[in-house]
Backbone bond lengths (Angstrom), bond angles and torsions (degrees), N, CA, C in turn:
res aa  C-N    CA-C-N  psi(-1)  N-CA   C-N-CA  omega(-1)  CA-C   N-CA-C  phi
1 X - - - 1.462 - - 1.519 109.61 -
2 X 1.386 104.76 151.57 1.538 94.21 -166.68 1.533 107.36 -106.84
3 X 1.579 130.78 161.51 0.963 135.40 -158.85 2.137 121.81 -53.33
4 X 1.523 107.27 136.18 1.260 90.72 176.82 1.594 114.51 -148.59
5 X 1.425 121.56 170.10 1.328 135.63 -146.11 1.053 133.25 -150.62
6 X 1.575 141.35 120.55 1.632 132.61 -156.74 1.571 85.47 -121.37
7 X 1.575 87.13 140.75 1.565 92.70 -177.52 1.781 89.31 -123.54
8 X 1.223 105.90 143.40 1.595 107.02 -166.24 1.874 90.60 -140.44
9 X 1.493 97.84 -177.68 1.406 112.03 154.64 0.971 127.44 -170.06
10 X 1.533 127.40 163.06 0.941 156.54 -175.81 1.999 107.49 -29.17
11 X 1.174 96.48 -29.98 2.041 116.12 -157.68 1.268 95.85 176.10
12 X 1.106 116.99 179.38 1.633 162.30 146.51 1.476 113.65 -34.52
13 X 1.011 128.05 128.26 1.589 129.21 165.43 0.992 137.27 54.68
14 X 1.785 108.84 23.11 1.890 131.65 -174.05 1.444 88.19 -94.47
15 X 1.209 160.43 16.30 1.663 133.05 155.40 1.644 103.07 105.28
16 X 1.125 116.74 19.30 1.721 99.40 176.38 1.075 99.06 -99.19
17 X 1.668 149.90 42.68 1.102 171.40 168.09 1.763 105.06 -103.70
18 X 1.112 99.69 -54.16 1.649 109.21 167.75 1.615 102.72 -67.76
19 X 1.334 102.44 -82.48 1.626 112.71 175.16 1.130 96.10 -6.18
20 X 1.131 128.87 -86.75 1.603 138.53 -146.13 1.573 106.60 -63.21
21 X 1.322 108.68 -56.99 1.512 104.84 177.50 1.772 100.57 -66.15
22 X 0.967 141.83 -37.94 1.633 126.76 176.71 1.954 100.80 -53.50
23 X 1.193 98.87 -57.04 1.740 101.60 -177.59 1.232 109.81 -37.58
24 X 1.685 115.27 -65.94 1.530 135.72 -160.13 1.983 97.04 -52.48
25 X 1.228 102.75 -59.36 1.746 95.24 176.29 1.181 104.22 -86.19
26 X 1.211 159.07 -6.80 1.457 130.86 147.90 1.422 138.25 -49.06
27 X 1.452 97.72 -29.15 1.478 134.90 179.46 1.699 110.90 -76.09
28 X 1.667 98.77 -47.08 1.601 110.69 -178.31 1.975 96.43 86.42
29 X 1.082 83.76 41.87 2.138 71.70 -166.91 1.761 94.68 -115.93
30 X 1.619 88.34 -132.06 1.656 86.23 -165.02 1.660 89.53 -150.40
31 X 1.258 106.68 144.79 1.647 134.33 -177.67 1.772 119.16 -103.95
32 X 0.861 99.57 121.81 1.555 121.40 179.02 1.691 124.16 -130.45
33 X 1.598 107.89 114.51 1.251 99.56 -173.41 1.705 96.80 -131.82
34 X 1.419 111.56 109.99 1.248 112.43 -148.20 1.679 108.21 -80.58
35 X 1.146 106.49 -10.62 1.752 94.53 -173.98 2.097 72.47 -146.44
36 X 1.618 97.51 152.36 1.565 139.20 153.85 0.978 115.02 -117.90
37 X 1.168 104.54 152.52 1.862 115.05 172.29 1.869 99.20 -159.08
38 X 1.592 85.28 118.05 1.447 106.99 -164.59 1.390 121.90 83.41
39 X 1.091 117.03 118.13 1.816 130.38 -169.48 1.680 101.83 -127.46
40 X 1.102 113.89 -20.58 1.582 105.38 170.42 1.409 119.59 -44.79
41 X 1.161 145.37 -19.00 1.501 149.30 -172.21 1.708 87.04 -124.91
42 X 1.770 92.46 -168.98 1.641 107.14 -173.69 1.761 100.90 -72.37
43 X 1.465 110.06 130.62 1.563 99.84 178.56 1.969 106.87 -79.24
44 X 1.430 80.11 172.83 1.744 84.89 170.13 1.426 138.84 -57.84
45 X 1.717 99.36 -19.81 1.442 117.16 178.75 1.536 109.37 -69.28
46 X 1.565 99.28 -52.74 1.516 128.73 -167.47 1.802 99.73 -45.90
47 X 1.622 103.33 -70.82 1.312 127.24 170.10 2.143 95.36 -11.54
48 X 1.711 93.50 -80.07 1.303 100.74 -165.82 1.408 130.35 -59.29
49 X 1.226 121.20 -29.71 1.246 140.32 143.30 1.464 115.11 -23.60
50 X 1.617 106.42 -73.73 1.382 122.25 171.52 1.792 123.85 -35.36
51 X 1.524 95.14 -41.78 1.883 106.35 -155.95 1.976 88.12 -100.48
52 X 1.220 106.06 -40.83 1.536 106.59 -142.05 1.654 103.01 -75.29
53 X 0.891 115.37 -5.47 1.703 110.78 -163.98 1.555 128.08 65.38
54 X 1.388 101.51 14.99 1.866 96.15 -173.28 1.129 90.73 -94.21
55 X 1.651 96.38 178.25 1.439 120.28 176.91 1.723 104.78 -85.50
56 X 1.422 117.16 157.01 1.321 117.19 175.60 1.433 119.21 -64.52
57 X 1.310 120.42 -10.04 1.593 118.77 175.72 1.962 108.64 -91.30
58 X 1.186 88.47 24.29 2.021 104.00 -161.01 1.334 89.30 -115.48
59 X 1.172 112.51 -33.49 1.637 117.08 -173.73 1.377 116.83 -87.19
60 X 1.264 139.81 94.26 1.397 106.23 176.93 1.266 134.81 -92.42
61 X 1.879 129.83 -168.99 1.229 99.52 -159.78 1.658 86.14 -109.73
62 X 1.550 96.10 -179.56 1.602 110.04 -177.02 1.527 111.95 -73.46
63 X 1.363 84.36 135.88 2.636 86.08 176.67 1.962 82.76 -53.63
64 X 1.381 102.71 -68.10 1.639 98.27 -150.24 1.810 98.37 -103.86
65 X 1.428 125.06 133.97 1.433 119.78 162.77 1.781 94.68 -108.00
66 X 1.605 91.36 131.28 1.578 90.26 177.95 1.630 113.52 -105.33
67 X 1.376 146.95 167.17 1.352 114.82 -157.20 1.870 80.80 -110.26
68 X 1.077 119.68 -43.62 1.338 122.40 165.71 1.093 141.44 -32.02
69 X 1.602 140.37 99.65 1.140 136.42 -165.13 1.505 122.91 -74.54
70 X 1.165 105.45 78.84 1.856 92.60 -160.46 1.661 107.86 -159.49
71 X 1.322 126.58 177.87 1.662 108.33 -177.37 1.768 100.68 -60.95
72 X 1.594 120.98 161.35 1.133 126.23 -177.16 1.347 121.68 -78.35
73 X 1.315 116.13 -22.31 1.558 98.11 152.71 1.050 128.88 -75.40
74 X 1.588 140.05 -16.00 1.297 124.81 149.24 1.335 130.59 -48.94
75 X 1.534 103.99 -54.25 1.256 134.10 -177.84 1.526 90.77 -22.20
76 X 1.866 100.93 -77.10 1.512 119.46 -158.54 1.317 110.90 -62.09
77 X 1.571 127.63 -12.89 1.356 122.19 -168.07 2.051 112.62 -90.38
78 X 1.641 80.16 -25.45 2.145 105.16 164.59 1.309 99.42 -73.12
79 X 1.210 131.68 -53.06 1.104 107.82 -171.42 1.340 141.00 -114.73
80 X 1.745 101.50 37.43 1.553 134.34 -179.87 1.810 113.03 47.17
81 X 1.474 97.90 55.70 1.307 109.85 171.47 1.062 110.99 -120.63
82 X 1.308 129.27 151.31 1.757 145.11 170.82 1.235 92.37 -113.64
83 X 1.813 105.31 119.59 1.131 140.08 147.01 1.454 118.39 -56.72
84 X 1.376 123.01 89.80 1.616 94.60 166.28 1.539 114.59 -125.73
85 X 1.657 94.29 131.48 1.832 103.85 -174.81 1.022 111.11 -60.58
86 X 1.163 123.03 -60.29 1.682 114.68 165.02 1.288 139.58 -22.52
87 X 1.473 119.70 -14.25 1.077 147.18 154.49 1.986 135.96 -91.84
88 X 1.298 88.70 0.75 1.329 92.13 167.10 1.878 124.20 -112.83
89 X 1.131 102.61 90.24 1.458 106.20 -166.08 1.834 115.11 -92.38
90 X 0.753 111.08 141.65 1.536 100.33 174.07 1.546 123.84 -40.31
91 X 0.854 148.27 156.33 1.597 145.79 163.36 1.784 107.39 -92.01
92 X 1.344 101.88 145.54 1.498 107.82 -178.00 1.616 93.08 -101.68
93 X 1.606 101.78 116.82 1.359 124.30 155.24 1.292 118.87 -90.85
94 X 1.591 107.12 172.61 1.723 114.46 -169.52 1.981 79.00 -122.44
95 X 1.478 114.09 0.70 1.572 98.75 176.01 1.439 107.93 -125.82
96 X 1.383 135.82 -170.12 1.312 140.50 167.09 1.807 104.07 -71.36
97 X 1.438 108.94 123.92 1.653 116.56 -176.84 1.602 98.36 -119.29
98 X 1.454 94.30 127.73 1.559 120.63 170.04 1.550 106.37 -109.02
99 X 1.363 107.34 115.40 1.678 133.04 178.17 1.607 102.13 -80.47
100 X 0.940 109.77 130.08 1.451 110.47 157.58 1.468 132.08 -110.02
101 X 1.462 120.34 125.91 1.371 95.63 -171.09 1.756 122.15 -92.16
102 X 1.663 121.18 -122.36 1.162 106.73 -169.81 0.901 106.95 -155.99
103 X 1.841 134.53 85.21 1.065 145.44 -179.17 1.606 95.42 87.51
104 X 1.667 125.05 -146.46 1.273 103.46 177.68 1.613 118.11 -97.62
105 X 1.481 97.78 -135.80 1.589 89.00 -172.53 1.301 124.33 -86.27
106 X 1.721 124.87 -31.84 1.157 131.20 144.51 1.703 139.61 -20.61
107 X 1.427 109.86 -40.09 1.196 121.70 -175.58 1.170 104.57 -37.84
108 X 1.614 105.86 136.06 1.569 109.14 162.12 1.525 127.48 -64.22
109 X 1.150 130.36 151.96 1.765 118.75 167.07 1.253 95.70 -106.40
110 X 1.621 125.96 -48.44 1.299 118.13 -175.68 2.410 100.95 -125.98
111 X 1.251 84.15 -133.66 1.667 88.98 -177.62 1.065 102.16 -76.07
112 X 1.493 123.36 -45.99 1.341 111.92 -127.91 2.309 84.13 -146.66
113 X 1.308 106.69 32.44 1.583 96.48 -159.96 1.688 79.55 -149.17
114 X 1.394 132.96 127.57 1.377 143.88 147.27 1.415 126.74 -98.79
115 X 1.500 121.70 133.07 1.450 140.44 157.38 2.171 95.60 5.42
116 X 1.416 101.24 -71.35 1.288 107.22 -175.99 1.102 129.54 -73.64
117 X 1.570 126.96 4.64 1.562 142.91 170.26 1.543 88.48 -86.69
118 X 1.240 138.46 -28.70 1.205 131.89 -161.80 1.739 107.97 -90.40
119 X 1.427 107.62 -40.27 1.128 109.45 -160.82 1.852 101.15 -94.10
120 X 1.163 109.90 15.40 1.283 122.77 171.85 2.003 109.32 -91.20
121 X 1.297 102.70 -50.34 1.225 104.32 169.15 1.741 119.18 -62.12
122 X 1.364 115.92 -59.89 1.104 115.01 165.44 1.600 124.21 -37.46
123 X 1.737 124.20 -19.86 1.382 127.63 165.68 1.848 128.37 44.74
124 X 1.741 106.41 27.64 1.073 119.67 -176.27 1.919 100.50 -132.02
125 X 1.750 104.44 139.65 1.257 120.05 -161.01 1.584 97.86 -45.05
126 X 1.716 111.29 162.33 1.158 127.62 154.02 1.760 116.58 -109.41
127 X 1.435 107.39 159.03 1.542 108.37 177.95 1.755 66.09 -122.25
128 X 1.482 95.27 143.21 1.956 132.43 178.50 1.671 83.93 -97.47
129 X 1.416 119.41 109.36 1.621 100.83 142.62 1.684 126.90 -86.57
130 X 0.950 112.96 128.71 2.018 105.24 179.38 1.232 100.91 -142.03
131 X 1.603 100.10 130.10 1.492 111.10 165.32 1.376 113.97 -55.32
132 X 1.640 99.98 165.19 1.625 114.29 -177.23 1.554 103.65 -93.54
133 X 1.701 140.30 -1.15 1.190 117.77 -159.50 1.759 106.44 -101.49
134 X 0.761 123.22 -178.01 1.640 118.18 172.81 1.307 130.44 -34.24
135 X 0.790 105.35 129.14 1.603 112.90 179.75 2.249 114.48 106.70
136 X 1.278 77.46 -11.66 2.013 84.24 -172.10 1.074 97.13 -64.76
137 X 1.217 151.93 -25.44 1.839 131.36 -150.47 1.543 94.60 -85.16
138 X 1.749 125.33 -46.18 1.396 130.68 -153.01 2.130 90.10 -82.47
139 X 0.949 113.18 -48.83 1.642 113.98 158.88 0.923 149.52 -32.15
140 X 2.076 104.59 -54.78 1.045 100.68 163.64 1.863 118.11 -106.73
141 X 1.067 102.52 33.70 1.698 109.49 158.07 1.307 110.24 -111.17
142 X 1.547 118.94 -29.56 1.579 91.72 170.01 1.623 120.73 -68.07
143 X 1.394 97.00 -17.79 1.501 102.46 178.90 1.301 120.63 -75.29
144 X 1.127 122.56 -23.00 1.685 130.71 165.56 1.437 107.98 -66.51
145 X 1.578 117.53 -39.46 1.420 105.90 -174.24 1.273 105.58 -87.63
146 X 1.173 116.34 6.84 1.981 100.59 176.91 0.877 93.84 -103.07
147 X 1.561 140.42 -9.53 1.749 128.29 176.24 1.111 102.60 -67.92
148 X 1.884 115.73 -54.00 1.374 134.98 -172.36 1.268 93.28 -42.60
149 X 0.960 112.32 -96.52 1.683 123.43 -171.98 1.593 116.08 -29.12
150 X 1.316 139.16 -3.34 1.371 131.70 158.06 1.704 99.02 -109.02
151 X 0.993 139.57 12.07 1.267 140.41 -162.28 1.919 132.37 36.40
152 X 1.479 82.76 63.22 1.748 103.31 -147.17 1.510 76.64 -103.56
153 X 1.760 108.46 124.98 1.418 99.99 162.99 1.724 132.64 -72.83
154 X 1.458 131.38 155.17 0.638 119.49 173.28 1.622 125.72 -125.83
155 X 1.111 133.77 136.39 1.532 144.88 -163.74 1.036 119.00 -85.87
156 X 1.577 111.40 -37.56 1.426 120.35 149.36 1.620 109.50 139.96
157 X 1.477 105.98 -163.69 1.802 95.16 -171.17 1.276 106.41 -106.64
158 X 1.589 108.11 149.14 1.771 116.64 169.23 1.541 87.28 -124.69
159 X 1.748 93.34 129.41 1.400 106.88 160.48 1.196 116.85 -89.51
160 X 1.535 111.12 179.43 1.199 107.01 -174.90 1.773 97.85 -160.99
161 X 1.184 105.85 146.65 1.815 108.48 -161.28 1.799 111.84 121.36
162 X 1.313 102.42 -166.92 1.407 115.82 155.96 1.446 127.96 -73.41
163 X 1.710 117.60 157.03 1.631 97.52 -177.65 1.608 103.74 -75.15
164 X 1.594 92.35 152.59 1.529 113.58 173.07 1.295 101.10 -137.68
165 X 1.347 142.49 100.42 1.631 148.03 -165.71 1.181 96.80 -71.27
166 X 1.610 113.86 -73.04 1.617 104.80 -167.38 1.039 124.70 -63.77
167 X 1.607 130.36 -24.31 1.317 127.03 165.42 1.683 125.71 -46.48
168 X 1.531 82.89 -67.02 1.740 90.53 164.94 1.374 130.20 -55.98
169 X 1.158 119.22 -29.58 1.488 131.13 -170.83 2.152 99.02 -82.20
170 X 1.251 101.21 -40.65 1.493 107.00 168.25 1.543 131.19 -67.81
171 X 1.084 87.19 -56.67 1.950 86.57 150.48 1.488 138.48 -69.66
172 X 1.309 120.17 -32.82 1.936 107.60 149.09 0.831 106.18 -76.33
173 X 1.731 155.77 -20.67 1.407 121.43 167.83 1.418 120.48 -70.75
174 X 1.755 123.60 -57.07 0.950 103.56 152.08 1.615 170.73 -43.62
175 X 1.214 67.26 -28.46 1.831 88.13 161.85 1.582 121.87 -99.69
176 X 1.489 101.89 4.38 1.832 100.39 -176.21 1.486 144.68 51.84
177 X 1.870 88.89 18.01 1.724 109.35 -172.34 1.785 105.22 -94.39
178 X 1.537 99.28 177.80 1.547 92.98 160.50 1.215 132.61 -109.09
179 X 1.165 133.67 134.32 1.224 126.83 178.59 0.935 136.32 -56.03
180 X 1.577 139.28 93.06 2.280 114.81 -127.40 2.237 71.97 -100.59
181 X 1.234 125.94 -5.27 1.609 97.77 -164.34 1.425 109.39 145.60
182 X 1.330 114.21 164.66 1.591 121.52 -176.82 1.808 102.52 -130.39
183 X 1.502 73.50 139.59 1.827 79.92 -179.88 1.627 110.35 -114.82
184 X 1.436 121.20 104.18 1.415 111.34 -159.36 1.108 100.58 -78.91
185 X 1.663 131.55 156.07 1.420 140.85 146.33 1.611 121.12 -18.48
186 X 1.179 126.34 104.50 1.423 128.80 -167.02 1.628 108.53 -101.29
187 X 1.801 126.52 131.71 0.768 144.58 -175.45 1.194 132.14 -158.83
188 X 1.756 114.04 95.90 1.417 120.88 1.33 1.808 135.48 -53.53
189 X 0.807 106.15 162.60 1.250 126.06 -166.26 1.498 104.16 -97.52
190 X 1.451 133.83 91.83 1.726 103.93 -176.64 1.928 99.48 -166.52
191 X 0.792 125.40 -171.56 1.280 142.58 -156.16 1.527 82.93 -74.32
192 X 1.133 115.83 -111.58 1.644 126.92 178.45 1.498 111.81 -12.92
193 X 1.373 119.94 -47.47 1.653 106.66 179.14 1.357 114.97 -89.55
194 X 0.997 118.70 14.30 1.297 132.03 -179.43 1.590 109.65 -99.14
195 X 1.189 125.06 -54.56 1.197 126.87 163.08 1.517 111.82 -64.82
196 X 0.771 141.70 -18.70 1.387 125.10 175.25 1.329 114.84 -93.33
197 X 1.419 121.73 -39.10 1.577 108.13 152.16 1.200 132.52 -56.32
198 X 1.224 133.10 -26.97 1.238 139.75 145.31 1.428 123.12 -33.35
199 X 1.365 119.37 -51.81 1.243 134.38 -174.56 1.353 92.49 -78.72
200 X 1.316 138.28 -18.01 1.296 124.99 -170.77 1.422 119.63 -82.88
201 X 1.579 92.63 -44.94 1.428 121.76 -159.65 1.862 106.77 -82.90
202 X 1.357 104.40 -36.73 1.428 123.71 -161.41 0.945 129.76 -103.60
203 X 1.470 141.58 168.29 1.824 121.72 -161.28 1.626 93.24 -139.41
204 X 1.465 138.25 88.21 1.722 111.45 -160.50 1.567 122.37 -51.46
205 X 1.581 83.43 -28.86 1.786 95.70 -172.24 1.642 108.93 -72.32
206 X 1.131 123.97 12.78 1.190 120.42 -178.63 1.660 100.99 -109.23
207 X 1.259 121.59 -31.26 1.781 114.50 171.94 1.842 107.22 -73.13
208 X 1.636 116.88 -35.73 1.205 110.67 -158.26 2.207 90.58 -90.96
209 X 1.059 101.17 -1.71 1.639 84.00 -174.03 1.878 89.08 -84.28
210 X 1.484 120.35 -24.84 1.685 126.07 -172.83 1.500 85.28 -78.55
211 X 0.989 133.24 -17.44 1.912 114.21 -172.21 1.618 115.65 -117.32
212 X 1.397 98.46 -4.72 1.842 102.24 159.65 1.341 103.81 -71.72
């Protein structure tokens, strides 16, 4: 089976949407983001599609699109869907597959079932994305200890923002992770500059040596 990867974060709307699509074509693999919530704007797939350079059979599509922008058990309860985790299994690729999850790790899927009950079963590393601006250190350590605490490996953190040394430098020590890299704010925003910051910022052999 070929190498694979949960890309999570810290919260809501820090860039592991990018992250992931920079990873997914750095890698040359294939992207999976198993549940959406809200399709009225560009979805997350779309996004990656857009930035990553794969082909559309590289992309796959979502188990559930919810039309609702909101955590996914709401989502699914507006829009008379049953969520069931038990039903979301990894896909067997012939390349390296980067999962994406959905907001952070807490998120509900259903009442009584979280993002991170899931990615416990699944039993394959996560990369933590967390921004560099205020507030990341208390974020992304609680987020290390809720991996810790299901015994979810971890590969380590990609920031994302401007540099912030001591921030970053305070959170892999304290938290005892690695720092795989920083992904700065890109402007423009687009396929081509995306990969090359990537290539700048990032080492591939350092996610696929965490997913052998």
């Amino acid at each position: 089976m070929s190498a694979r990867i949960i890309v999570t974060g810290t919260d809501t709307g820090i860039g592991k949407t990018v992250f992931a699509a920079g990873l997914a074509g750095a890698l040359d693999g294939v992207y999976w983001k198993p549940i959406q919530a809200g399709v009225e704007e560009e979805t997350d797939r779309a996004t990656v599609l857009r930035l990553s350079g794969l082909s559309p059979e590289r992309v796959l599509a979502e188990v559930h699109r919810l039309r609702t922008p909101a955590s996914p058990h709401l989502a699914a309860e507006r829009d008379g869907i049953v969520i069931d985790p038990d039903g979301l299994a990894l896909p067997d690729t012939d390349r390296p597959l980067v999962v994406e999850g959905a907001g952070g790790l807490l998120v509900p899927l259903t009442r009584n079932v979280t993002y991170i009950d899931v990615m416990a079963r699944w039993n394959v590393p996560v990369v933590l994305c967390a921004r560099t601006s205020l507030g990341t250190i208390n974020h992304s350590l609680l987020s290390v200890e809720a991996l810790r605490a299901r015994s979810i490996a971890i590969a380590g953190i990609a920031f994302i923002g401007d540099e912030n040394p001591e921030s970053e430098r305070i959170i892999t020590d304290l938290g005892n992770v690695r720092h795989l890299g920083r992904l700065p704010y890109l402007d423009p925003l687009t396929g081509p500059s995306l990969r090359v910051a990537f290539a700048r910022h990032f080492r591939t052999e350092d996610f696929l040596q965490e997913m052998a």
